[in-house]
N, CA, C and O of each residue as an XYZ file, in Angstrom:
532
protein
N      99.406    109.919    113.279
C      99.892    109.895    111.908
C      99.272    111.061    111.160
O      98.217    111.684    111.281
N     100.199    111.119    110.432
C      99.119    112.683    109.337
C      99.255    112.237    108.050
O     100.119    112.295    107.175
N      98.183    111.786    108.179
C      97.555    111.466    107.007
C      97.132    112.416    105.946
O      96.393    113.332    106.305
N      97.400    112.362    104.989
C      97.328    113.283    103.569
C      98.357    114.291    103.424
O      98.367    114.976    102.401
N      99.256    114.465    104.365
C      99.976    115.608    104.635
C     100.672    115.401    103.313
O     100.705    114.263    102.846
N     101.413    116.735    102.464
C     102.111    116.273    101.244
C     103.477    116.306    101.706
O     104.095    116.875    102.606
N     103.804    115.266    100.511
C     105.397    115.395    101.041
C     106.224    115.182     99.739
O     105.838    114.386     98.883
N     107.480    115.977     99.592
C     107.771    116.214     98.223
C     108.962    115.498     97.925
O     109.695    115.723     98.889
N     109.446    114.903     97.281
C     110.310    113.603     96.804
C     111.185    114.049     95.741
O     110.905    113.920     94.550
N     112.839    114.869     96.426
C     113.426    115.402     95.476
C     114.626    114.367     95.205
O     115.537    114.280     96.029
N     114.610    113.334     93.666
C     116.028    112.692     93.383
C     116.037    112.723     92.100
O     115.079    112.755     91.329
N     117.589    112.708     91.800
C     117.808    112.500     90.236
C     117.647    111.097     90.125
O     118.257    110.658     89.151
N     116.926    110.078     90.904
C     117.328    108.572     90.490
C     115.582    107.962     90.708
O     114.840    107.833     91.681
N     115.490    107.757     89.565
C     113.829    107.313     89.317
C     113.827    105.943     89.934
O     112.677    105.568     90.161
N     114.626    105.197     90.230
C     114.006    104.229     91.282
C     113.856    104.776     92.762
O     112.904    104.581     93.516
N     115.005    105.503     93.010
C     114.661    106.059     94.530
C     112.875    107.271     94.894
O     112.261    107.616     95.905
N     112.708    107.523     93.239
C     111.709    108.090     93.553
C     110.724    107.014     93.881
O     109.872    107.066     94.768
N     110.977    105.931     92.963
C     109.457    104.806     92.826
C     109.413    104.499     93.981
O     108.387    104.554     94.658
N     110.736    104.058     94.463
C     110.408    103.211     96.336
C     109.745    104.144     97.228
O     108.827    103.787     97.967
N     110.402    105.896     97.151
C     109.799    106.340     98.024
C     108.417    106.739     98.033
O     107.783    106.894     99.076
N     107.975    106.897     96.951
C     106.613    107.305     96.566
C     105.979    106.175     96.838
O     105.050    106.292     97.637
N     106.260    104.786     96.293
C     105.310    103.782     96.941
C     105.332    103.465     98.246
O     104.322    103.187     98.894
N     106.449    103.492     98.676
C     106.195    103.760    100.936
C     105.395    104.166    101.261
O     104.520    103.611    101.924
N     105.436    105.601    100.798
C     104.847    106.579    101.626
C     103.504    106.471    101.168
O     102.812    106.100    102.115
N     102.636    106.676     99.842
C     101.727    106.079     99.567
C     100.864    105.529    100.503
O      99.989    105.875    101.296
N     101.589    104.292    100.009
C     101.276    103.368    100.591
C     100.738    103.401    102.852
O     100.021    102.687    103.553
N     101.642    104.680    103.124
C     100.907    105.321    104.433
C     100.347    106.198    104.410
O     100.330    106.868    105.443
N      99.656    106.628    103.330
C      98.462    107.923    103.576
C      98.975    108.756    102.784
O      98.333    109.251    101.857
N     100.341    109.059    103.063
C     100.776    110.566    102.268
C     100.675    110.790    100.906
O     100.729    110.116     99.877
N     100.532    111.812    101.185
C     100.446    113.038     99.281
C     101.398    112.854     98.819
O     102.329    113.449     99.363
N     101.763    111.964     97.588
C     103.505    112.029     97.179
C     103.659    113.144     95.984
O     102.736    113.225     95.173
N     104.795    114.002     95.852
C     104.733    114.277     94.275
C     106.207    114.164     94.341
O     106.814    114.009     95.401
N     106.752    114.245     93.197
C     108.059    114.037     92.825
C     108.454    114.903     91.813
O     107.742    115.268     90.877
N     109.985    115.329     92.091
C     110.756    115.935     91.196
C     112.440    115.197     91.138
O     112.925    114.520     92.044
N     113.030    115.503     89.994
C     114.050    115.251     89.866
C     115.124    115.988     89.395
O     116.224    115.502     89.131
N     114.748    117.430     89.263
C     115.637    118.251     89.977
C     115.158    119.397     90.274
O     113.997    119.593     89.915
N     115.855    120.475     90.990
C     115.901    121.860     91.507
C     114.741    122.280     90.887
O     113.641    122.271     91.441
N     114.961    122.669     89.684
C     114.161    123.219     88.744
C     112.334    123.207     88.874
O     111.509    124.117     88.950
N     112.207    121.526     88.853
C     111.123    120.979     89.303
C     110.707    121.077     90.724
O     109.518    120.976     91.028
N     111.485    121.237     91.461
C     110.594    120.765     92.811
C     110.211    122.555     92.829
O     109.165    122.742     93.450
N     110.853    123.899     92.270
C     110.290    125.053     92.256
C     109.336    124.776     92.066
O     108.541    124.576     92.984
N     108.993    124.638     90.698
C     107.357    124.688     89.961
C     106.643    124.074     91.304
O     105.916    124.774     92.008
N     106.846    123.063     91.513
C     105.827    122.323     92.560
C     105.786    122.842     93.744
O     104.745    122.524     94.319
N     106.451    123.486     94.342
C     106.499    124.248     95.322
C     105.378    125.526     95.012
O     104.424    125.832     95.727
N     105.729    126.064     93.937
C     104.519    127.262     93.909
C     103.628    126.762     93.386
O     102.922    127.714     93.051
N     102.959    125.494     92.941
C     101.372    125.102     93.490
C     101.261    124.967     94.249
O     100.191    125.522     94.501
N     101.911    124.187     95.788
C     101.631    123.639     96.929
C     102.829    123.439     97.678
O     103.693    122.621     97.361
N     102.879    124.216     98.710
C     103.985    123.899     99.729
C     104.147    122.644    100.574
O     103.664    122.862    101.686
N     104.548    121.651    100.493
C     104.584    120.741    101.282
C     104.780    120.685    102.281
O     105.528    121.627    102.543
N     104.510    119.943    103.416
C     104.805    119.814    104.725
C     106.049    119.240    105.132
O     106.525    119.466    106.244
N     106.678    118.399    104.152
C     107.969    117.495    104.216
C     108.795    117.596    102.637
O     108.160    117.263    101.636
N     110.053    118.015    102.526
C     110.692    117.268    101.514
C     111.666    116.498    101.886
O     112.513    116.730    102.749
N     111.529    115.462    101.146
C     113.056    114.416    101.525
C     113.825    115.005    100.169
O     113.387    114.999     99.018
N     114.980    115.468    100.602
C     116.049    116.051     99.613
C     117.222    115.383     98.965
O     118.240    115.316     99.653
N     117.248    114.960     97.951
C     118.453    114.494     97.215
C     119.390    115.499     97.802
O     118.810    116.497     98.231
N     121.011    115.494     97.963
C     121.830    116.513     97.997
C     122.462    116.409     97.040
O     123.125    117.436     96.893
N     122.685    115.477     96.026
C     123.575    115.339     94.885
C     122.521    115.289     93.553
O     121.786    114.360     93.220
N     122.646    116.190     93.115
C     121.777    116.697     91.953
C     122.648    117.530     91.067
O     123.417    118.372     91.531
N     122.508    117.259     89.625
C     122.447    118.166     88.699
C     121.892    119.585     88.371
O     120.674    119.717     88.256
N     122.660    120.572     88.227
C     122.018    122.008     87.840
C     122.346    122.384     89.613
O     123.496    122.492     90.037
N     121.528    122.491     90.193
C     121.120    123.070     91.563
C     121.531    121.740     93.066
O     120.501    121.466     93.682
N     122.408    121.232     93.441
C     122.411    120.827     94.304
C     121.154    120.645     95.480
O     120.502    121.613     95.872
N     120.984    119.577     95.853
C     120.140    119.701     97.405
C     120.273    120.921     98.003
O     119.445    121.804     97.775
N     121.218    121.098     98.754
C     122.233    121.876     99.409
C     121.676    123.611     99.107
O     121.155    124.379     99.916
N     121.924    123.781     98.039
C     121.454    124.816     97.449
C     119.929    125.254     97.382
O     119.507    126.374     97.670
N     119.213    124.217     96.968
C     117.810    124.313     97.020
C     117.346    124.228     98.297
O     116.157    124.545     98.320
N     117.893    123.855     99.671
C     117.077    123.668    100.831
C     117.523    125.311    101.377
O     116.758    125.889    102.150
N     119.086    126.132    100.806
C     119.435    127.566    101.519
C     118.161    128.308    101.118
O     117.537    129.181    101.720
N     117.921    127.653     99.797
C     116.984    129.133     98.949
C     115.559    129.167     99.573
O     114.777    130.096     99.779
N     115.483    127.542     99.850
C     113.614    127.481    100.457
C     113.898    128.499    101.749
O     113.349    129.580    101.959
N     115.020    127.766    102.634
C     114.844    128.190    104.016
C     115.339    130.128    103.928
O     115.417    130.774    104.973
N     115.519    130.555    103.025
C     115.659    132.236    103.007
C     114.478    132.715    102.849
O     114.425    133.791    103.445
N     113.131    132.370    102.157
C     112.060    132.424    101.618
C     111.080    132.640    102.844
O     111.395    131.998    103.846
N     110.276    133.201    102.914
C     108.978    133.118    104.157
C     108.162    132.321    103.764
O     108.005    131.447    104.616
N     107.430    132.144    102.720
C     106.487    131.061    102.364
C     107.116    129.831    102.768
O     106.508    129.013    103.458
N     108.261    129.658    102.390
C     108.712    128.279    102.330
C     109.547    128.133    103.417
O     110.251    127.136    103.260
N     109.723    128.598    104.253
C     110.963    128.118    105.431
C     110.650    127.393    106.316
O     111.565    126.663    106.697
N     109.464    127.257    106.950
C     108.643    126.088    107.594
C     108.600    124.573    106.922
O     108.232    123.581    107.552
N     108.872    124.562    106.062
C     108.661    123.309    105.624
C     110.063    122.401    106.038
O     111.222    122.689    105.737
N     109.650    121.374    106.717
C     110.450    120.589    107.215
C     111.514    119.718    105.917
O     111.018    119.161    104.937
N     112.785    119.766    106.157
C     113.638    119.168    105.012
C     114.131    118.423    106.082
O     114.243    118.701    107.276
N     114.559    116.867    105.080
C     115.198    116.021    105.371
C     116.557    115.508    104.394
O     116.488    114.384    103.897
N     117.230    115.975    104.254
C     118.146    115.831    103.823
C     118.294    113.825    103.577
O     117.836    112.921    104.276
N     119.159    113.771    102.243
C     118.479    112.279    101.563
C     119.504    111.446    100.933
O     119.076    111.048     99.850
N     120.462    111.104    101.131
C     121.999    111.233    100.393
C     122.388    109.545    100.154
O     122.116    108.899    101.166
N     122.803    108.941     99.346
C     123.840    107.641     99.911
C     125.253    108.572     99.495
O     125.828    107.916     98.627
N     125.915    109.655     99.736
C     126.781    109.638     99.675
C     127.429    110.518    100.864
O     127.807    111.688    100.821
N     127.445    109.422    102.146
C     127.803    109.718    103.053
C     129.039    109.754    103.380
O     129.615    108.782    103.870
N     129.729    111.143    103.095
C     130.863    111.492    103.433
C     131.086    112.080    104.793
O     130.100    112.695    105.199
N     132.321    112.057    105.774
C     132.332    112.686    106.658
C     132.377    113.960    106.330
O     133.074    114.450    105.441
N     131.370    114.712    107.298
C     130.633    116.238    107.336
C     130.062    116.428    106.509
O     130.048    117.617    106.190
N     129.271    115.506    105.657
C     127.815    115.662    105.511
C     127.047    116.402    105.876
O     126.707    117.538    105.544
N     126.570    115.246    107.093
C     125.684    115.381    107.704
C     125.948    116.996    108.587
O     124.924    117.612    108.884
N     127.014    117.478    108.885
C     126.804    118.838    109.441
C     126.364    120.076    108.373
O     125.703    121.101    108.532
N     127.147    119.400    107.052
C     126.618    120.274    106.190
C     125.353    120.768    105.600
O     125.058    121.865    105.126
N     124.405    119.216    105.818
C     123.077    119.331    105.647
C     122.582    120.342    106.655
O     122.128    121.458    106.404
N     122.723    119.835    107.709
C     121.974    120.408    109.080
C     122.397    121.863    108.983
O     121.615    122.624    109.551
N     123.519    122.476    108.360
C     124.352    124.223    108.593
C     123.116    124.634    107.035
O     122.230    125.473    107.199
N     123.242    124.090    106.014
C     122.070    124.774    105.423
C     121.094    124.956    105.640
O     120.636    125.999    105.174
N     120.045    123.950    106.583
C     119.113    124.275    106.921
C     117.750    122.904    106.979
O     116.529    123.016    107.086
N     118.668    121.635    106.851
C     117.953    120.514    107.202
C     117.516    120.069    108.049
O     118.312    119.577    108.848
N     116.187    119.987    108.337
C     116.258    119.387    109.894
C     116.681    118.125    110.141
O     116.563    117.960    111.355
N     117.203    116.939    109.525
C     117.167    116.031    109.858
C     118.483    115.266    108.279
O     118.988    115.959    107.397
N     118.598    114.265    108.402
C     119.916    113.637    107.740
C     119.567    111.903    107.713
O     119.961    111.168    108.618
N     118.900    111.481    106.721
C     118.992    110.062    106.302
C     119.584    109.622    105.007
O     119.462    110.158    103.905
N     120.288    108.482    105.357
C     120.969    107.928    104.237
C     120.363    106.722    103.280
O     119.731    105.710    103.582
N     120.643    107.044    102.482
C     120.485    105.436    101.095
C     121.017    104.769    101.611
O     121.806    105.002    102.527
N     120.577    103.255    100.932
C     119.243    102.815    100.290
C     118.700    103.506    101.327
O     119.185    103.992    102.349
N     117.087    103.435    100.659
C     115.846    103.654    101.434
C     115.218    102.106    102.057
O     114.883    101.083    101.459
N     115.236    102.524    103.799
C     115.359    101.369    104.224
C     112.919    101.186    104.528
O     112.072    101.681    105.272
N     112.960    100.327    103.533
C     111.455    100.750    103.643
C     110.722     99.791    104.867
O     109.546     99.433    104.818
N     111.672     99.459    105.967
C     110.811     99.083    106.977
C     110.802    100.576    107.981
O     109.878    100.894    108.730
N     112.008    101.314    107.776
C     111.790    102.575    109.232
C     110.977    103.542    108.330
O     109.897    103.926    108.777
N     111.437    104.044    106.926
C     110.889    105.382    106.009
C     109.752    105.726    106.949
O     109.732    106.561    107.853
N     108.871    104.947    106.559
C     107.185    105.594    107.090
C     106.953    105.934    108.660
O     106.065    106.695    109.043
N     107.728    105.372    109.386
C     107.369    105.501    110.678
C     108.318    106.672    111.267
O     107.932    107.251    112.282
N     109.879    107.142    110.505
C     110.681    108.328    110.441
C     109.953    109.671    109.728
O     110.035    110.834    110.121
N     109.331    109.236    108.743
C     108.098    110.582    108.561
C     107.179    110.964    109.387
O     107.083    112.165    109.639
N     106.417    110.145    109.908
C     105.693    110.386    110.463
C     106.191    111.091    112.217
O     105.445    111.717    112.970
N     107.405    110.784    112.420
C     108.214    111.299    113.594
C     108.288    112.734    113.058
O     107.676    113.716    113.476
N     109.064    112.662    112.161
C     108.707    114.207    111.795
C     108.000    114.928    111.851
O     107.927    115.827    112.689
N     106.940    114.600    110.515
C     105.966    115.506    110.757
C     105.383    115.406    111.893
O     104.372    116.095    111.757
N     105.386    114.849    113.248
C     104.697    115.131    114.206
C     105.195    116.001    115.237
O     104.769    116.861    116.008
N     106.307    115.405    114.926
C     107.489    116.943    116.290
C     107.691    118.071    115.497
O     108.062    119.128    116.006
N     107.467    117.943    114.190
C     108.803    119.344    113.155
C     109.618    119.853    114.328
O     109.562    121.058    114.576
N     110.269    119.164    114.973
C     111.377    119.727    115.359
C     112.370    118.512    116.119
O     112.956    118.486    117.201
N     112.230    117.406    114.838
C     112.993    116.443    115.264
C     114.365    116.338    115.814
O     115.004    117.390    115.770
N     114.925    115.375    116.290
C     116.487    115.547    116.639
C     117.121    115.558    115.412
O     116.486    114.878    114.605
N     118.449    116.221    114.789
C     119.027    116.008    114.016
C     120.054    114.851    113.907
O     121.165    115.003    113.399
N     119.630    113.763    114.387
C     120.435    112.789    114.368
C     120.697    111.907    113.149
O     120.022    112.456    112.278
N     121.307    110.829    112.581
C     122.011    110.326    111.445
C     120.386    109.449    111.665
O     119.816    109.290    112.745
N     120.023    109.092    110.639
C     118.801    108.010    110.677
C     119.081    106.804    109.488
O     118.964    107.075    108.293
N     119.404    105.656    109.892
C     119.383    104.820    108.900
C     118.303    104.191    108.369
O     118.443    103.418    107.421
């Protein structure tokens, strides 16, 4: 497990932040949160995280958009994205993965797998891109 590792919590929906921040918490990790584009910048240039779970449906700046711009960046292209959606449309999920997600989970946040799917992550960063419920 990696413990303390940070991990950055991008949604426009303040309960999806509360659940995920208290999960993960609740397993060791560094939570910070933003709720949109705008924000998860600023927080990004204090501290690069090791993980973001990405809203894709956002105001101003899309997910989508914000994971092309990290992954063009050298500071920031290592950082593992997980793409974060309940609005699972067909080709989504390819769309996440063609910008530059490693990985594709859907809403609700199911808080018996969350913690033990992070921690898969961050331990391979180079998880399968498979659909994760």
């Amino acid at each position: 497990m990696h413990e303390n590792a940070s991990i950055l919590v991008v949604d426009d929906n303040p309960m999806n932040l509360k659940l995920a921040t208290a999960v993960l918490q609740k397993s060791g990790y560094r939570v910070r949160t933003a709720q949109t584009a705008k924000e998860a910048l600023a927080l990004i240039d204090e501290e690069v995280p090791s993980l973001i779970l990405m809203d894709i449906q956002m105001p101003e700046m899309d997910g989508l958009t914000l994971t092309r711009k990290l992954k063009s960046e050298a500071r920031t292209r290592e950082i593992f994205i997980v793409a974060f959606t309940a609005a699972a449309m067909k080709g989504d999920r390819e769309r996440a993965l063609d910008a530059g997600c490693e990985a594709y989970m859907t809403k609700p946040i199911d808080t018996r797998t969350l913690r033990a799917r992070i921690g898969e992550f961050l331990a391979s960063r180079t998880a399968p891109s498979g659909d994760v419920q």
